[in-house]
FISE-701881 format. One line per 3 residues: number of its first residue (from 1); their letters; for each residue z, y, x of N, C-alpha, C. Coordinates in steps of 0.05 Angstrom, whole numbers, plus 32768, in hexadecimal, padded with zeros to 4 digits. Example, Ala and Ser with C-alpha at 12.3 -4.5 7.8 and 13.67 -1.06 7.14 Angstrom:
REM residues 2
1 = AS = 809C/7F8E/8108/809C/7FA6/80F6/809C/7FBE/8108  808E/7FD3/8101/808F/7FEB/8111/809D/8001/8102
***
This chain:
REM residues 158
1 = XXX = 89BE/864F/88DA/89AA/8644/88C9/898F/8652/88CE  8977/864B/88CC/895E/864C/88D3/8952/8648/88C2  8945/865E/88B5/8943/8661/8895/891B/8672/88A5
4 = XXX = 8906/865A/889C/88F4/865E/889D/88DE/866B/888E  88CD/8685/8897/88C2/8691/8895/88A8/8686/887F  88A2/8683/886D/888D/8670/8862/886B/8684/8853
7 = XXX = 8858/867E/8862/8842/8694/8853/8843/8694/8826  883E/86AE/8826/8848/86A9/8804/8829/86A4/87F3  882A/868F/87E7/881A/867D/87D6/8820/8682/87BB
10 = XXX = 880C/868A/87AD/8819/867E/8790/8823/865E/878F  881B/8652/8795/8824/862C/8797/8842/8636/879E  884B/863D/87B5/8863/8645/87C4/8873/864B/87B2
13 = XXX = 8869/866A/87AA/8880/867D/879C/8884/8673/8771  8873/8667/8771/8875/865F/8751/888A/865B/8741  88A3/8650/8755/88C5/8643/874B/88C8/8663/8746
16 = XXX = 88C8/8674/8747/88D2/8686/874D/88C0/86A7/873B  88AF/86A4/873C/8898/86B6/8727/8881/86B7/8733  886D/86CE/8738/8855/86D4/8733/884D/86E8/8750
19 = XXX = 883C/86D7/8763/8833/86E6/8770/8821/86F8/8764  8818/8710/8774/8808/8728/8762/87F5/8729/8783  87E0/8728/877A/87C4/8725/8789/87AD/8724/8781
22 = XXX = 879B/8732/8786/877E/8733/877C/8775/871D/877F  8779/870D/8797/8767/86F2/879F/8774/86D8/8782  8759/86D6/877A/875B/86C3/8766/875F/86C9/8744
25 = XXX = 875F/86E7/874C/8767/86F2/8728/8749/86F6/8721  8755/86F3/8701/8742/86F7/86EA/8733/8722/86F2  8717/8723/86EC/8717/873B/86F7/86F6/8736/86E6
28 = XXX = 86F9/875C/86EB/86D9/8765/86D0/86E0/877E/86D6  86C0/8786/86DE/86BA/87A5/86DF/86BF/87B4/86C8  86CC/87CE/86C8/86D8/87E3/86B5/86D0/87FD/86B9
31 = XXX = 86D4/8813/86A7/86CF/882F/86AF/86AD/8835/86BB  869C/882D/86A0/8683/882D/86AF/8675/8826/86C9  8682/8809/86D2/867A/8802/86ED/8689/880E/870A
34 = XXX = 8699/881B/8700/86A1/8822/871A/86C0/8818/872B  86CA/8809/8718/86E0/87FE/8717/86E6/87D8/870F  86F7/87D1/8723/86F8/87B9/8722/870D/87B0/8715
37 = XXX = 871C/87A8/86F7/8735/879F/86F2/8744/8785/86FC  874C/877A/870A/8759/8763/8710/8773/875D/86FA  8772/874C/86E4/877C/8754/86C9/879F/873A/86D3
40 = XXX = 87B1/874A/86BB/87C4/8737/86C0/87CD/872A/86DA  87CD/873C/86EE/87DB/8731/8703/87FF/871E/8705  8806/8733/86EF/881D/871B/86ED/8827/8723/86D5
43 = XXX = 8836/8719/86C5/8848/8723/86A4/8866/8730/86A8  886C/8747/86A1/8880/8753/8693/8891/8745/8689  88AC/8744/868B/88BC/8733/8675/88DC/874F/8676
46 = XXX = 88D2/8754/8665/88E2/876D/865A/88FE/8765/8645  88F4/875D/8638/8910/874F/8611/8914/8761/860D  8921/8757/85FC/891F/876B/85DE/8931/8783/85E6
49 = XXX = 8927/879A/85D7/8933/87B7/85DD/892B/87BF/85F8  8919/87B8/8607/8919/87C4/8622/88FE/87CE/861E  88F9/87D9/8633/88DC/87E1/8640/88D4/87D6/8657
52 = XXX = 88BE/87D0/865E/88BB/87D2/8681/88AC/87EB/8691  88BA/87F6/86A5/88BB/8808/86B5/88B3/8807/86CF  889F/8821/86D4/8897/881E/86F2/88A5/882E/8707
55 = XXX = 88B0/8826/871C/88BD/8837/8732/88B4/8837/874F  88BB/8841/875F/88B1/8840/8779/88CA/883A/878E  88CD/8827/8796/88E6/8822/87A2/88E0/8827/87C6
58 = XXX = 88EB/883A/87D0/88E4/8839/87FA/88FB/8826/880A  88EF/8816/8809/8903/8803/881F/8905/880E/8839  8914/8809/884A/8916/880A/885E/8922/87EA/8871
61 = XXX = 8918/87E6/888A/8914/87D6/8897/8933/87D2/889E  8936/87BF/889D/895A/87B5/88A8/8954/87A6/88C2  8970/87A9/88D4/896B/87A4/88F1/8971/8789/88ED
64 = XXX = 895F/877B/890B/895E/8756/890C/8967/8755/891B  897C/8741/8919/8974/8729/8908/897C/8735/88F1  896C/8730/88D9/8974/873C/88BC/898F/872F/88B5
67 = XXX = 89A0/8731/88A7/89B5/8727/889F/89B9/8722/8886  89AF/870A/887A/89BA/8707/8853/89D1/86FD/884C  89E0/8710/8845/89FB/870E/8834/89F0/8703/881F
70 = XXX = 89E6/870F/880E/89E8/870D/87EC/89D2/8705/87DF  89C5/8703/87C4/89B5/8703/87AE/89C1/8711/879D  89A4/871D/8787/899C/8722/877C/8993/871B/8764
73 = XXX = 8991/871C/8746/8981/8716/8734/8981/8728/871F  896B/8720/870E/896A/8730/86F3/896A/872A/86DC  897F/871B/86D1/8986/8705/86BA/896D/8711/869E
76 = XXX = 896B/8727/869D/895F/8734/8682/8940/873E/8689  8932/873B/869C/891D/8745/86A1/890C/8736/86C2  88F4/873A/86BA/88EA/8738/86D5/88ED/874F/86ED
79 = XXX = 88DC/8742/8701/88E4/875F/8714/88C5/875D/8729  88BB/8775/8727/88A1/876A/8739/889D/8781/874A  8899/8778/8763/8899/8789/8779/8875/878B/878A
82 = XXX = 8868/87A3/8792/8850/87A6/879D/884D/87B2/87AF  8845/87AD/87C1/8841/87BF/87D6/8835/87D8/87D7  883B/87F0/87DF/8824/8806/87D9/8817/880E/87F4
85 = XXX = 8828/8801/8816/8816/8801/8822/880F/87E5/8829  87F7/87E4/883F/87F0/87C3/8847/8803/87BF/885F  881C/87C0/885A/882E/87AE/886F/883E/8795/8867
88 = XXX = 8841/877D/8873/884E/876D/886C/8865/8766/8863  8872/875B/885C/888F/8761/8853/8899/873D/884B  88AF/873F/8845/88C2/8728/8842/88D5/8721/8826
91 = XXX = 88D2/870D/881E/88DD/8701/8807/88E2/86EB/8808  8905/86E9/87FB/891B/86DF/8807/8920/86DA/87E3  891A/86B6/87E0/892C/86AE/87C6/8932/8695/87C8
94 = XXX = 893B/8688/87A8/894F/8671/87AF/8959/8674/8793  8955/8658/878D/895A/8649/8771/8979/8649/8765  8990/864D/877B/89A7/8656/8776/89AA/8665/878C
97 = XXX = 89C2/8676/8790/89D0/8686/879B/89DC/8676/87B3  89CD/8667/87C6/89DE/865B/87DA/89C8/865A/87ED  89D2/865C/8807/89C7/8668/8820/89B7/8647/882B
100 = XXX = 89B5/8633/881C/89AC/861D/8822/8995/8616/880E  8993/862A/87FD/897F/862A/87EA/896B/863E/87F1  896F/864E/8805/895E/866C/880A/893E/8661/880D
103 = XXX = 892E/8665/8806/8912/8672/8811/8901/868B/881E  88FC/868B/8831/88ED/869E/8838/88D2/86A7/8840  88C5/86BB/8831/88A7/86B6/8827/8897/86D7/883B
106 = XXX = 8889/86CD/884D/8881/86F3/885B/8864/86EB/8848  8868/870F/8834/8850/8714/8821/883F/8728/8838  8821/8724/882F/8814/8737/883A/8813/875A/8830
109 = XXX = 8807/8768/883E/880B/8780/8833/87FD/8789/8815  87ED/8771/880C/87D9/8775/87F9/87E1/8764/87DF  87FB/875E/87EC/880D/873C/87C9/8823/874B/87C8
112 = XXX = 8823/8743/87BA/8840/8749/879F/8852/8734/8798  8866/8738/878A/8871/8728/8781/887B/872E/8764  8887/8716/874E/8896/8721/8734/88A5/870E/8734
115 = XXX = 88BD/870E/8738/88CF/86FD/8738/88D2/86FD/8716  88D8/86E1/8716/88D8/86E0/86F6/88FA/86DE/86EF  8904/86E5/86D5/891D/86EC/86CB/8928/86D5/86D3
118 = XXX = 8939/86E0/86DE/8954/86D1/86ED/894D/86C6/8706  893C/86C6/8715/893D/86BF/872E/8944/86D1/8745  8953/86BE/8750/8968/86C9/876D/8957/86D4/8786
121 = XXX = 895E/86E5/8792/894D/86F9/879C/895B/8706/87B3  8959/8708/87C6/895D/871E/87DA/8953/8738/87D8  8961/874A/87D4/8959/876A/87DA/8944/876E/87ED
124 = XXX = 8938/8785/87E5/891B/878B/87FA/891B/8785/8811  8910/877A/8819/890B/8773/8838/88EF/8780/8849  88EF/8795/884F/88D9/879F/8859/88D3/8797/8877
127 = XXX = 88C1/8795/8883/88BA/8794/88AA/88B4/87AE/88B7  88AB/87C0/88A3/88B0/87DF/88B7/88BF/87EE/88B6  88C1/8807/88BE/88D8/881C/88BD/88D9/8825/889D
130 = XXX = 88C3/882B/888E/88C7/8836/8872/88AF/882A/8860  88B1/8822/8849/889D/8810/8845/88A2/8813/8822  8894/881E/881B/888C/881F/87F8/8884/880F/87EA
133 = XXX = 888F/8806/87C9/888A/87F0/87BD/8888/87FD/879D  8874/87F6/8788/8874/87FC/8775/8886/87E9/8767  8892/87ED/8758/88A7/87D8/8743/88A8/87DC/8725
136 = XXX = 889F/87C6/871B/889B/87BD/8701/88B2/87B8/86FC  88C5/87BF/86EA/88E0/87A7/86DF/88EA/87B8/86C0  8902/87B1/86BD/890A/87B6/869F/8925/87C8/86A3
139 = XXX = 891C/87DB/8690/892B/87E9/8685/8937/87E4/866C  8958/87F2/8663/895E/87E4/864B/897B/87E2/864C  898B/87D8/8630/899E/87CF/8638/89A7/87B8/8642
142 = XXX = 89BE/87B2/8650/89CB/879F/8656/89C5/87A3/866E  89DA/878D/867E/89D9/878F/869E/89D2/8776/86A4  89A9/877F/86B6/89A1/8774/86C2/899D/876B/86D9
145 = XXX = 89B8/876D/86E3/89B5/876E/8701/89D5/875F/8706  89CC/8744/8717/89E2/8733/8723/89E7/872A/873C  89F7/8735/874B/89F3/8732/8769/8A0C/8717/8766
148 = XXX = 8A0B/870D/8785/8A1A/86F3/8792/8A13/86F2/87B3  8A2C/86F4/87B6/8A2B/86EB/87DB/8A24/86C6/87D8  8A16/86CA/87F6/8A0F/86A9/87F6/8A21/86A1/87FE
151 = XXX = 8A2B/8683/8800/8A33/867A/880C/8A45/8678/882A  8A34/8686/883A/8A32/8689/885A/8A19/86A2/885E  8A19/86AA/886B/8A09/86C4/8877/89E5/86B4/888C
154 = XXX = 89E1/86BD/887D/89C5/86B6/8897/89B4/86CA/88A7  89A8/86C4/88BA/899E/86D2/88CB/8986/86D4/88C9  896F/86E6/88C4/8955/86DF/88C0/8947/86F2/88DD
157 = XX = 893E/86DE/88E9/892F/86ED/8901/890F/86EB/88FF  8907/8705/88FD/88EB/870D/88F5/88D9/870E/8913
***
C-alpha cells in the first residue's frame, strides 16, 4: 500500500485537531513592546480532575521504509506536539484504526499539531537522527492511552 505524503494545512488536518502555527493567528505586542504574543494557538482539553502538562519528548528517527504496525489515541485528553527544532517531521492519522484509513501529513519545522481527544495517531515520527518536541497533554486519572494494530502493516517511504 502507498500511503501518500500530504503538505499539513489546517483545511487538511481539521478531522483530526489543531494545527499550531503563527501564520494566520490572532497576535498583539506584550511586555512593553518587545514581545509578540500569537494568542490561542490551539485549546487544552484536559476533564475533569486532570491538569494539563508540559513535557519534552526526543524522538528518534526509525529506519525506511518506516514500518506502521499500530495506533494510538487519547480517549480523555488532547495531545499536542511542537517542534523545538526547525526540522520537519511526519504525522500519521486516521479516523479508525485501519491501515486503509491512514493519512499522512510532513509538518514543517515551525507547525505543530493537537490532536484532539480521541483521535488515532501514529507515534512520533521524526526525519532526523534526534529531534525534540514540546508536549502539551493531560495528566490525571484514568487510562488515557489506547493502542491497536492496523489491520495489515504499511510501509512509509520518506
Amino acid at each position: 500500500m502507498t500511503l501518500v505524503i500530504e503538505r499539513l494545512t489546517r483545511e487538511a488536518f481539521s478531522p483530526f485537531g489543531e494545527v499550531i502555527e503563527t501564520e494566520g493567528a490572532e497576535q498583539f505586542t506584550i511586555n512593553q513592546g518587545t514581545t509578540t504574543r500569537f494568542h490561542a494557538l490551539a485549546g487544552v482539553e484536559a476533564g475533569p480532575d486532570a491538569r494539563a502538562i508540559l513535557s519534552i519528548f526526543r524522538g528518534t528517527r526509525r529506519p525506511s521504509p518506516i514500518a506502521l504496525k499500530m495506533l494510538e489515541r487519547h480517549p480523555l485528553g488532547s495531545q499536542a506536539f511542537f517542534p523545538l527544532t526547525p526540522h520537519d517531521w511526519l504525522i500519521v492519522v486516521a479516523d479508525a484504526p485501519s491501515a486503509d484509513r491512514l493519512r499522512c501529513f510532513r509538518a514543517r519545522g515551525d507547525q505543530g499539531v493537537n490532536y484532539a481527544r480521541g483521535v488515532w495517531h501514529h507515534p512520533l515520527l521524526v526525519l532526523e537522527p534526534v529531534h525534540d518536541f514540546l508536549i502539551v497533554d493531560r495528566d490525571g486519572p484514568g487510562d488515557n492511552l489506547e493502542e491497536r494494530n492496523l489491520d495489515r502493516n504499511v510501509l512509509l517511504t520518506v
